[in-house]
N, C-alpha and C positions, 0 to 999 in steps of 0.2 A: 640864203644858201650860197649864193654867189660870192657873198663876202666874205664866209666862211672858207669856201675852195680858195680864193686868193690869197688870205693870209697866210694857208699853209707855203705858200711859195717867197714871202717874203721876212727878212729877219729883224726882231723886233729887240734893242736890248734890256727892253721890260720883261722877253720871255729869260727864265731860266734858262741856263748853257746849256742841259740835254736838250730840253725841248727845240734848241736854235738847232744842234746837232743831229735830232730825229728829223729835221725838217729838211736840212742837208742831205741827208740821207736816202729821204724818202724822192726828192726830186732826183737824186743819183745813182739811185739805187741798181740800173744796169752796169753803170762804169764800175760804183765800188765792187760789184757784188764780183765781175772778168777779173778786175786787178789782186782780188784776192785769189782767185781761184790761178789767176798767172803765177804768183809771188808763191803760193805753194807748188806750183810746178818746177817755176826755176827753183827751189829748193830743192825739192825730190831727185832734180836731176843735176845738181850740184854740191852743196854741203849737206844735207840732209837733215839739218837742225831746225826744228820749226820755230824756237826760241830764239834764236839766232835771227832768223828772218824778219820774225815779226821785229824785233826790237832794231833791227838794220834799217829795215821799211820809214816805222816813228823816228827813227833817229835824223836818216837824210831829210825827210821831209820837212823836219823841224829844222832841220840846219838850213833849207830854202826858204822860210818864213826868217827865222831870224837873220840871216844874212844879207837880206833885202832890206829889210826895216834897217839894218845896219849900216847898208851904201846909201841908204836914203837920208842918212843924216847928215845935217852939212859941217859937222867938227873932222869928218870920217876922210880917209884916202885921198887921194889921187885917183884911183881906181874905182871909188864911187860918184866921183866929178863925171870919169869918163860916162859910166853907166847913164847917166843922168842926159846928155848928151840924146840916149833913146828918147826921154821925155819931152825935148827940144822939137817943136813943130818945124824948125828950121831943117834939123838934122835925121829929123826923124827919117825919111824915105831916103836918107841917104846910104850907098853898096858900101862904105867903109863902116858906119854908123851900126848896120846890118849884120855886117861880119865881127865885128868887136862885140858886140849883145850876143850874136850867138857863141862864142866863144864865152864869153861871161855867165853864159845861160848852164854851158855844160861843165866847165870844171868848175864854177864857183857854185853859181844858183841852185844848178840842178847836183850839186854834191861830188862828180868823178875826184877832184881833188882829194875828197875823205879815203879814194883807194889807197893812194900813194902814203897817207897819215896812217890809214891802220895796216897798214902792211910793216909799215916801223914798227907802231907800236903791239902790233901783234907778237913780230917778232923780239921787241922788248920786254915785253908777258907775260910768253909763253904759252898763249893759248888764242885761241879765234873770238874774234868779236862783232867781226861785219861779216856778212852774205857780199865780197864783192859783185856778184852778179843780180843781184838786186840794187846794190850803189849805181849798176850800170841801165840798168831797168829803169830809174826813177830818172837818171841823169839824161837819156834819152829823151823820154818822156814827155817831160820838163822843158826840151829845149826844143821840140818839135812838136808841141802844144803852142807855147808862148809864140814860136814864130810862124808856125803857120796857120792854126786851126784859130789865134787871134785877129791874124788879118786877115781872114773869113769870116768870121761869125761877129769881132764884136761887138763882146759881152759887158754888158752895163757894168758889171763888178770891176773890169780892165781899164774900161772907159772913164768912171769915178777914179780909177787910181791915177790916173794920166791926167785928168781934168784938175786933179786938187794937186798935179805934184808930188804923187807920191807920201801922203799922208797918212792913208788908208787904203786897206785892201791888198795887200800885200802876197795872199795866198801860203801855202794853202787855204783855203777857207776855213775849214774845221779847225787848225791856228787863227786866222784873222777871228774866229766864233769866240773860241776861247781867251783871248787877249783884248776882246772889246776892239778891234781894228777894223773893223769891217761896218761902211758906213752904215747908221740906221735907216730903217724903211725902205730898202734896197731888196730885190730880188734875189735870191741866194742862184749862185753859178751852176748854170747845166752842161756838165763835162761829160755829157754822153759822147758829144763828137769826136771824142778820144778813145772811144773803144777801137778803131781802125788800126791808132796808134799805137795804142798794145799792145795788140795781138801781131802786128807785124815785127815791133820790137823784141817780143819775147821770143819771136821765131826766129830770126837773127841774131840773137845773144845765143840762143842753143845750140843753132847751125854752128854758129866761129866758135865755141866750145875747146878747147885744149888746141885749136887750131894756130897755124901763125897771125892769125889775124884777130887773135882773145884779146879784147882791148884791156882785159882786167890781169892780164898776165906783161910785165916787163920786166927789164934786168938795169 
């Protein structure tokens, strides 16, 4: 019985991709369950489109799995040199080091850059295609997870990503599941500590709303 409770918490690449995903799930099941009920709010009280959202939502998040896997590669930028830098035990605790990742965290990683692209290509279009305020939801997120709620808690998953270099584990998880990245025999990620961060997040995206301070509104 014991072996059987354990398993459910750890990801095996022998299980099929649902099952890796229900297993995800089921250890997350508080975070996912607030972030969706968030992600429909900031809808309701923004564009209104829940199509829209939802595909905003999978889009960023997928643009933060791949774009990491993509500074991680060593043919790649300048600007994935830098990032790389975080991985450095040398550089790591370093306040410039700190400040370049979290700027990397939120227009790259964490997606805010995708406003500025579909705002072009919106209006090249002719029609809406992001929930900016959901780009801004995730970009948040994202960058106030990775820097703080990791150098609290961690987690084995961030820990193997840093240990190998940047090889695996890439996040989101449910991507790292799906692409085979996410090391085997590993413990699948518990991002409950992140409900605080959402919920304060969404309530500050609402608040600055059409205000001067919309970070998703420029000229």
């Amino acid at each position: 019985m014991l072996e059987s409770d354990t398993s459910i918490n750890i990801y095996s690449k022998k299980d099929p991709f649902i099952v890796n995903e229900i297993k995800l799930f089921l250890v997350n099941e508080p975070i996912f369950c607030i972030a969706a009920l968030l992600v429909i709010l900031i809808n309701y009280k923004t564009d209104n489109n829940i199509y829209i959202a939802i595909f905003t939502f999978y889009y960023v998040t997928g643009w933060s799995y791949f774009t990491h896997l993509l500074y991680h590669q060593p043919w790649f930028s300048l600007i994935g040199q830098i990032h790389l830098f975080h991985h450095n035990p040398i550089y790591h605790d370093s306040s410039i080091v700190f400040i370049i990742e979290a700027l990397l965290d939120f227009f790259v990683f964490g997606g805010f850059i995708l406003i500025f692209f579909g705002i072009q290509l919106e209006k090249f279009l002719g029609f809406k295609i992001f929930n900016h305020y959901i780009i801004l939801f995730w970009a948040l997120f994202y960058t106030s997870y990775h820097l703080l709620n990791y150098h609290y808690i961690k987690p084995d998953a961030h820990k193997q990503h840093h240990i190998t270099n940047g090889i695996n584990n890439y996040g989101p998880e449910w991507f790292d599941i799906l692409f085979h990245t996410k090391t085997d025999n590993t413990e699948f990620e518990n991002l409950n500590s992140g409900i605080p961060n959402l919920i304060v997040i969404a309530i500050i995206i609402l608040a600055l709303k059409g205000t001067p301070y919309d970070l998703t509104k420029y000229k």
